[in-house]
N, C-alpha and C positions, 0 to 999 in steps of 0.2 A: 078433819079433827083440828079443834086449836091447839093456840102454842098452849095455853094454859093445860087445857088437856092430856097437852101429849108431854107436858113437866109434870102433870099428879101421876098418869103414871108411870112417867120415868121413876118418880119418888116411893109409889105403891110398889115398884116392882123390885126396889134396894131393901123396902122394908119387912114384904111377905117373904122374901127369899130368909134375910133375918128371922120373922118370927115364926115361917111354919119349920127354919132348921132349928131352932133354939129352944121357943118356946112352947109347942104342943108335943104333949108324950103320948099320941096315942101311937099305939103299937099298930094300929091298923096304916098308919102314915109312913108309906117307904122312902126311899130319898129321890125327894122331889128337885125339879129344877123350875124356877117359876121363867119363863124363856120371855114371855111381855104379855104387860098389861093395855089392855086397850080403855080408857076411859072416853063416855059421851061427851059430846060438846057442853050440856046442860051441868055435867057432875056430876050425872045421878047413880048412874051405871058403870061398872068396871069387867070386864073382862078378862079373867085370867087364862093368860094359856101356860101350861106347866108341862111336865116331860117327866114322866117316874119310869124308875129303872127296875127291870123286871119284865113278867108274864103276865098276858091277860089280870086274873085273877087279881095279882097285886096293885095294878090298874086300877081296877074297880074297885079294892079296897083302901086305896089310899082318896079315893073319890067321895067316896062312904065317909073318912073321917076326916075330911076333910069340911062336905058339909055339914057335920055334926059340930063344929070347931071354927061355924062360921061368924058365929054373933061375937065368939070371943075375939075372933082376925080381925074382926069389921071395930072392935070397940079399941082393938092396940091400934088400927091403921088410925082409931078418929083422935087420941092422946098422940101420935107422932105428925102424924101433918095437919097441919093449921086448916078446917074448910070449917064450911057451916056448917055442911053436912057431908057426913061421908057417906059415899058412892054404895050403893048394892053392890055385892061382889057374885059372879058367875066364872065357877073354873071348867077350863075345857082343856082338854090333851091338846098339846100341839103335834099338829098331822106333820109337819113340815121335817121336826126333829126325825122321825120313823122312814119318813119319805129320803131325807138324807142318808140316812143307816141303810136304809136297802140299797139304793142305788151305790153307796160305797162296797155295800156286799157282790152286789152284782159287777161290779165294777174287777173287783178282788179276784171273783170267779171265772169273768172273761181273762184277766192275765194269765191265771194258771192254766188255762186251759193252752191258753195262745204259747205258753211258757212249753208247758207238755207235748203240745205236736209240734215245736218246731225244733224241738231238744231228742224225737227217732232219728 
């Protein structure tokens, strides 16, 4: 990735976290964390990975309005940062968040366990 690249979306990623907290009221949208955006080398493309808190369902409903609410995101990101053209946007869960959260849980479970048998 370029530097360029990897500055649009360092800046993509200060200003979705902004506008999908501020600016979209769709009730379907839970609270999101946008965690990084990946932009192409060309500019064309942006990759969001995001993190919403909640169950499946909520998941997938904040997916929903999310891409309902994409032409409006794509038209605040192209009035915030100076390109010729703003980037397509693709949001995707970031697995890594989830992947931390369990392994912390498991993590939790083997102490208390280790806690309990050596506390007979």
């Amino acid at each position: 990735m370029s530097l360029r690249a990897n500055r649009v979306g360092e800046q993509m990623k200060k200003e979705l976290s902004e506008i999908i907290g501020r600016k979209i009221k769709d009730p379907r949208i839970g609270f999101v964390t946008v965690t990084d955006v990946e932009v192409t080398g060309d500019l064309q493309q942006a990759k969001v990975y995001i993190s919403v808190l909640g169950d499946e369902e909520q998941r997938q409903n904040t997916l929903k309005g999310l891409a309902k609410a994409k032409g409006f995101i794509r038209s605040e990101i192209g009035q915030r940062i100076r390109l010729r053209k703003t980037p397509e946007i693709f949001f995707e869960f970031d697995e890594s968040v989830d992947y931390g959260n369990r392994i912390e849980n498991l993590l939790t479970q083997i102490n208390k366990e280790e806690h309990n048998t050596s506390g007979e």
